[in-house]
C-alpha positions in Angstrom: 1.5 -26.1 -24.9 1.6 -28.6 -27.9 0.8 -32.1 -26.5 4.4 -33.7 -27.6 6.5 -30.4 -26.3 8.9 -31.8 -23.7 8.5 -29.7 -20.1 10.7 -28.1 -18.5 9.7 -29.7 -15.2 11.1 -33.3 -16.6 14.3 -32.4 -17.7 17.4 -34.4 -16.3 21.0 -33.3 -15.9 23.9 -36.0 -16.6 24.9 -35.8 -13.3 22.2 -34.2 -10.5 23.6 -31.1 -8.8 21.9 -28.7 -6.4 18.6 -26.9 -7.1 18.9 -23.2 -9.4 15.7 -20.7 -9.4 16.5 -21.1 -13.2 14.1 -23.0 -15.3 17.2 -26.1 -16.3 16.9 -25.1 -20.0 16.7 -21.1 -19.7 19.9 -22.3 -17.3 21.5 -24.3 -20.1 21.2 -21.1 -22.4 23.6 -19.2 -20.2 25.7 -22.2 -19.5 26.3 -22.4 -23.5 27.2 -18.5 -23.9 29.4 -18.3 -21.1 31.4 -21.7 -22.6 34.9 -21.0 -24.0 33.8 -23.0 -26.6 30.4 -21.0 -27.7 33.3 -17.9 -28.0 35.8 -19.3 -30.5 32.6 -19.0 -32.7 33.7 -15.5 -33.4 36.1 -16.8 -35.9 35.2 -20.1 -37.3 34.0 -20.9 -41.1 30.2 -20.8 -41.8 31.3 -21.8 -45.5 33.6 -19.3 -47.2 37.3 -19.1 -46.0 40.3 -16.1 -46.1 37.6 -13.9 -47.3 38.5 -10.3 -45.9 34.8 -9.7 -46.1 33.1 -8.5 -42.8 29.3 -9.3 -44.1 30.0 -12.8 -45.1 28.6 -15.4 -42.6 30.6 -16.7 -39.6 29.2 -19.2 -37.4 28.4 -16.9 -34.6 26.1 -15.4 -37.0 24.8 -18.7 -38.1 23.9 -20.1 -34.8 22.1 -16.7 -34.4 20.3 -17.0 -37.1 19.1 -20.8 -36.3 17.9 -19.7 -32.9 15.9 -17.2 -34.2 14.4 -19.5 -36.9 13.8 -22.3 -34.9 12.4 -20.1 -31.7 10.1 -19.0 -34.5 8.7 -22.4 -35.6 8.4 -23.4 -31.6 6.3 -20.0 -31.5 3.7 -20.9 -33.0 3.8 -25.1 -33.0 3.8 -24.0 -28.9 6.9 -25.5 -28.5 10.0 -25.2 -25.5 11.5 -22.3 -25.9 13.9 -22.8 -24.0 14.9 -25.8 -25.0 14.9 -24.8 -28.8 17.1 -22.0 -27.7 19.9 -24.3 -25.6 20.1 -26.4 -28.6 20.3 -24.2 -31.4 22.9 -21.9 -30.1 25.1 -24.9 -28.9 24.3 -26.7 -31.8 27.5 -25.7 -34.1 30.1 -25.6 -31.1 31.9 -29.1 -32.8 32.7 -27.0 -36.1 36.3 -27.1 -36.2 38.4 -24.3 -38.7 37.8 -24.2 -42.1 34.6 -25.4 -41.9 33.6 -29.4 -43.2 36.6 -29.1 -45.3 38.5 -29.0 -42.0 35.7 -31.2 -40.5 37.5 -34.1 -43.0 40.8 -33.4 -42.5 40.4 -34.1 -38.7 38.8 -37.0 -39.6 41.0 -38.3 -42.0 43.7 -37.8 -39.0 41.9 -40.0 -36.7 41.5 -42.3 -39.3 45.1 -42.6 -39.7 46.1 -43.3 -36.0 43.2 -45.0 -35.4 41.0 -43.3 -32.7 37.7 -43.5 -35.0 36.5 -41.0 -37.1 35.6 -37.0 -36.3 32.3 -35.1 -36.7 31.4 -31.6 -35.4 27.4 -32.8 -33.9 29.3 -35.5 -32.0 32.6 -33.0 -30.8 29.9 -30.7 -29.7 28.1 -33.4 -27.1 32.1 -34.2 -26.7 33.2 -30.6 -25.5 30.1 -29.6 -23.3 30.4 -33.4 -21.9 34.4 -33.9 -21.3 36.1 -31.4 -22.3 35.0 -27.4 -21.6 35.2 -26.4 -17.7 38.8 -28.3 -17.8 37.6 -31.5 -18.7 34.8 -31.8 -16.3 31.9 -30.7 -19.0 29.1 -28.0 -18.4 26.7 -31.0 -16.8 23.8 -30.0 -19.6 20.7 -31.3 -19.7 20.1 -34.7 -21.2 17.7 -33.2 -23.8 20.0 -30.3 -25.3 23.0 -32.6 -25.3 20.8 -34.7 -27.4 19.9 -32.0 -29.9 23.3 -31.6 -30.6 24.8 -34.5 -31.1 21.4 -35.4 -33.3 21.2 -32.0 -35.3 22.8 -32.7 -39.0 21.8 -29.7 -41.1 23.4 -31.7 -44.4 21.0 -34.5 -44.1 17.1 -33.5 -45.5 14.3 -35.0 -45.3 10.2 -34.8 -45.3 9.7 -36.5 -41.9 11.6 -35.3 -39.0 10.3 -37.0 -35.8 11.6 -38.0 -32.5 12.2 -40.8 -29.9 10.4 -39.9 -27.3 11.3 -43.1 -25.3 15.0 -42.5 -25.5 17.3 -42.9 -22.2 20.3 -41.0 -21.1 22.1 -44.6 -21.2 20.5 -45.1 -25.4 22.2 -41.5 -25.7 25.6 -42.5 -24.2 25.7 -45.7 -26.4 25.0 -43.4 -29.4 27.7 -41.3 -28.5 30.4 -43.9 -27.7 29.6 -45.6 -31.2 29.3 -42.5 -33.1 33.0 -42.0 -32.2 34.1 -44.6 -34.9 31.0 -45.0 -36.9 29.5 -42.4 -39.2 26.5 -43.9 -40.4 24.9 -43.3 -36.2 24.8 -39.9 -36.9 22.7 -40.4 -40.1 20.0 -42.8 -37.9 20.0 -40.8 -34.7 16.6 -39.6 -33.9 16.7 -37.2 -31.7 14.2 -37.4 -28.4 12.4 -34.5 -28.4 10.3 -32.4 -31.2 12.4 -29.4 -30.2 15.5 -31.2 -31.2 13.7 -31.8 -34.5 12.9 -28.3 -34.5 16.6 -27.1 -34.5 17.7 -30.1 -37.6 15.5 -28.5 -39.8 16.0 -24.6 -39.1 19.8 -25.3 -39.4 19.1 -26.0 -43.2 16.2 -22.9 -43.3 19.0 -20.9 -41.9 22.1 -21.5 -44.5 20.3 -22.7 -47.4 19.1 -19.2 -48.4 22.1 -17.6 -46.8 24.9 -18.8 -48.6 23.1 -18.2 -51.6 23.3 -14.4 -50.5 27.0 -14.9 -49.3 27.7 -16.3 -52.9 26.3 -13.5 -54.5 28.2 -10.5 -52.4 31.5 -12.6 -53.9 30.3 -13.1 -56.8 30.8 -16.8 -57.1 26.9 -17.0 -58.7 24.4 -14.8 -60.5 21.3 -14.8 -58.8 19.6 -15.7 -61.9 21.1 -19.1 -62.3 18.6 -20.2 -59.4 16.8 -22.7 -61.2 13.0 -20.9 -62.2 11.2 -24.4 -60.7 12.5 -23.4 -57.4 12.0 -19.5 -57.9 8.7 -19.6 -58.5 8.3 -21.9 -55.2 10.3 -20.4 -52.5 11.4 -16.9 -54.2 15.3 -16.0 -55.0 16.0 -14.2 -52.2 16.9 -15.9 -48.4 14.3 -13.2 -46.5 11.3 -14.8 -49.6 13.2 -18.3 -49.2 13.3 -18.0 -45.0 9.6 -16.7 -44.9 8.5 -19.5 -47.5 9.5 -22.4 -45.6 8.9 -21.5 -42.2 5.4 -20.9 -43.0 5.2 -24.0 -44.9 6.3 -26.0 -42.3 4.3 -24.5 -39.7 1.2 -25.3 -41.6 1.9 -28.7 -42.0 3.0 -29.9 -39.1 0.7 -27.9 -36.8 -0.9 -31.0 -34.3 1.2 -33.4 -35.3 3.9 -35.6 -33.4 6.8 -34.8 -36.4 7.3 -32.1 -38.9 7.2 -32.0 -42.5 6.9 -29.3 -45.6 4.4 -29.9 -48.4 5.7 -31.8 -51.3 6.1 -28.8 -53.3 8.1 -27.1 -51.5 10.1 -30.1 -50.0 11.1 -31.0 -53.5 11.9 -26.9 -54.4 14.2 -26.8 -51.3 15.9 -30.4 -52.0 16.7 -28.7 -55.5 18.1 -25.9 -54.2 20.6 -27.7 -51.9 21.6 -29.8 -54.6 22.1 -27.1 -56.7 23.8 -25.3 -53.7 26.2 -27.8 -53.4 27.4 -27.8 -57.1 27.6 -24.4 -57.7 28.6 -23.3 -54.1 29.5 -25.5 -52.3 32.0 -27.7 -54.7 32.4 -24.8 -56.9 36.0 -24.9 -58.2 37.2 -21.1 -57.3 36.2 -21.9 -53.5 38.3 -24.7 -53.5 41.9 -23.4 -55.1 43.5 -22.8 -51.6 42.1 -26.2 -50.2 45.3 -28.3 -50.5 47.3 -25.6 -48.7 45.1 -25.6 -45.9 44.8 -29.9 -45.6 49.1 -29.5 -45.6 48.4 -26.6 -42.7 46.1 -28.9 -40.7 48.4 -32.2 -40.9 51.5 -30.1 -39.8 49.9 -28.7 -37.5 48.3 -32.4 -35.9 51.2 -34.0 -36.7 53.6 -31.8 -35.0 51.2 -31.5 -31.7 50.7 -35.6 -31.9 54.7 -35.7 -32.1 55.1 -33.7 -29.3 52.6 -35.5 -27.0 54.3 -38.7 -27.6 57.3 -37.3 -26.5 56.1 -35.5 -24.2 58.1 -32.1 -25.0 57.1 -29.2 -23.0 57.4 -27.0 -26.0 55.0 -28.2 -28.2 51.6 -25.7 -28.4 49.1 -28.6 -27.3 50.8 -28.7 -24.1 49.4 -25.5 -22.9 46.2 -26.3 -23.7 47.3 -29.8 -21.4 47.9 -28.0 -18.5 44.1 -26.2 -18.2 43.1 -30.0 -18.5 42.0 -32.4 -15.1 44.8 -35.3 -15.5 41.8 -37.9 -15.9 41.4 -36.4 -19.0 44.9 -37.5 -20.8 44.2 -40.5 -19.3 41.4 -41.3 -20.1 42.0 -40.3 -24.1 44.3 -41.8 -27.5 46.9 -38.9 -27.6 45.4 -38.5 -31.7 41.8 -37.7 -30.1 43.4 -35.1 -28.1 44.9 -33.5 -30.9 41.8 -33.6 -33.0 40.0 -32.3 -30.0 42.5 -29.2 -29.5 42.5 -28.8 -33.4 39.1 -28.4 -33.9 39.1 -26.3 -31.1 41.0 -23.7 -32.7 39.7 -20.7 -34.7 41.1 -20.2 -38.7 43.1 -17.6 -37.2 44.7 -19.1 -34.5 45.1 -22.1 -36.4 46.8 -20.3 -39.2 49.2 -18.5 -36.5 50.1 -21.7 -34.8 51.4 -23.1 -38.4 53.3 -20.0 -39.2 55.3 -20.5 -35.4 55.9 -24.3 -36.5 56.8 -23.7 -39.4 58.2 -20.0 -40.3 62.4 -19.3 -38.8 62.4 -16.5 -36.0 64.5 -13.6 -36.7 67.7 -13.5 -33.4 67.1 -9.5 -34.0 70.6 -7.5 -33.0 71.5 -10.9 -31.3 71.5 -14.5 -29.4 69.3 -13.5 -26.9 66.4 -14.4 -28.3 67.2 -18.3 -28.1 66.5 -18.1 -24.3 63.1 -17.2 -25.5 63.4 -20.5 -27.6 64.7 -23.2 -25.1 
């Protein structure tokens, strides 16, 4: 194996449990796809919303698509597997609906009443930590609850490398702070090379992509792709995915961080940017975004309103009632929200507005408001 791959054999659990044949990453892995959490993927935002489009990119695609991307750079930098694997397909579990446009409105919530600020890499340490298995967490491994909360596939750069001295208590600190303060996210480091591994296939894996999902809605041509970054990585994700993994592999083969070469760094850094302009902050994307920030605030709003009072018929109290009591106690009533929120799927986030918010027919008569009470 490469010199500065982590082993399996030194991996630590937040809390020590009894011994599995499993290798504690391969164990991880299956911990992650059986998670409630790693299931609601099936109907999140990757980037394009109330599209009735069944080959545009969801996240359980995306996350898919990173493992396989970053399992291929660990190939052949003879990296952990299985650690690369735990990481990348719990990587995205955070995401709340909508995407980062919901990502902000959550944000903006806790914000408002004061319980800090909201970001998927941190609500994804959060729910495999405190909140899946009823608020008693999945008890990871230190390292791939690292990953996560360290992977931010919006931030590029030409030097990814890792802290290998890193404690589980540095990692806690991290966490608690990066609750309130955005800029730890941007600084984390994460404490392995596989977790570097996984930053930097997240942006292999959506860069190309969503330029593919742009075109099947025709949002972009495929000939605006700016020629200086054409004739470097190609115009098509497979030529773009190919491109850079290579590229990387090449250049950070034997070393203790990766990197691309300055060619192609600067290529991909002009794609994103032009991604984001003409994708992601396109105009026509965004017409319905209003709509859905009034959706969101309804529904926090109503649920926050309902906790305070404690009415039994708000929707956040079923979710409550799955949950240890420590947990409420041990959370701001607006952190529960924005953690049963982002929890949600567009669809059943769009469902629980229209029950807030749309009358109920009595049918042939007053029976119905038994139903109700």
């Amino acid at each position: 194996m490469n010199p500065y791959a982590f082993r399996s054999h030194d991996a630590t659990r937040m809390t020590d449990e009894a011994d599995d044949p499993r290798p504690p990453f391969f164990h991880d892995i299956d911990r992650i796809l059986y998670s409630r959490a790693y299931s609601r993927y099936i109907d999140k935002t990757q980037v394009f919303y109330l599209v009735e489009n069944d080959h545009i990119t969801h996240r359980v695609l995306h996350v898919q698509l990173v493992s396989k991307i970053a399992r291929t750079i660990g190939y052949f930098l003879n990296l952990n597997l299985d650690l690369i694997e735990a990481i990348s397909l719990g990587h995205d579990v955070g995401h709340s609906p909508f995407g980062h446009n919901g990502e902000t409105i959550i944000s903006d919530f806790c914000k408002k009443h004061g319980c800090g600020i909201f970001e998927h890499n941190v609500q994804g340490f959060r729910l495999f930590h405190q909140i899946e298995n009823e608020g008693r967490g999945n008890n990871l491994t230190v390292q791939v609850l690292d990953g996560i909360i360290c992977h931010n596939g919006e931030i590029l750069t030409n030097h990814y490398s890792f802290n290998p001295h890193k404690t589980q208590q540095q990692l806690m600190d991290e966490y608690a702070r990066s609750l309130h303060d955005s800029s730890v996210s941007r600084e984390m480091k994460p404490m392995t090379l596989e977790g570097c591994v996984m930053r930097i296939s997240d942006v292999i894996a959506y860069v190309g992509r969503d330029i593919e999902d742009a075109i099947t809605l025709r949002l972009i041509d495929r000939e605006g792709i700016p020629k200086e970054v054409m004739q470097v990585l190609g115009n098509q994700n497979r030529e773009i995915v190919n491109c850079l993994i290579i590229d990387l592999v090449n250049n950070s083969f034997g070393k203790d961080h990766l990197c691309f070469s300055d060619e192609v760094y600067s290529a991909l850094k002009a794609l994103m940017d032009w991604n984001y302009r003409n994708i992601y902050r396109n105009p026509k994307k965004m017409v319905q975004d209003e709509k859905i920030k009034n959706m969101f605030n309804v529904v926090m709003e109503t649920c926050l309103n309902g906790l305070e009072s404690n009415s039994l018929h708000t929707p956040i109290m079923s979710y409550l009632d799955e949950m240890i009591t420590t947990y409420r106690e041990e959370n701001d009533n607006a952190r529960i929200v924005a953690d049963y929120v982002s929890g949600m799927t567009d669809k059943y986030l769009i469902s629980t507005f229209k029950e807030l918010t749309l009358p109920k027919s009595f049918g042939m008569g007053f029976q119905v408001l038994d139903k109700l009470k």
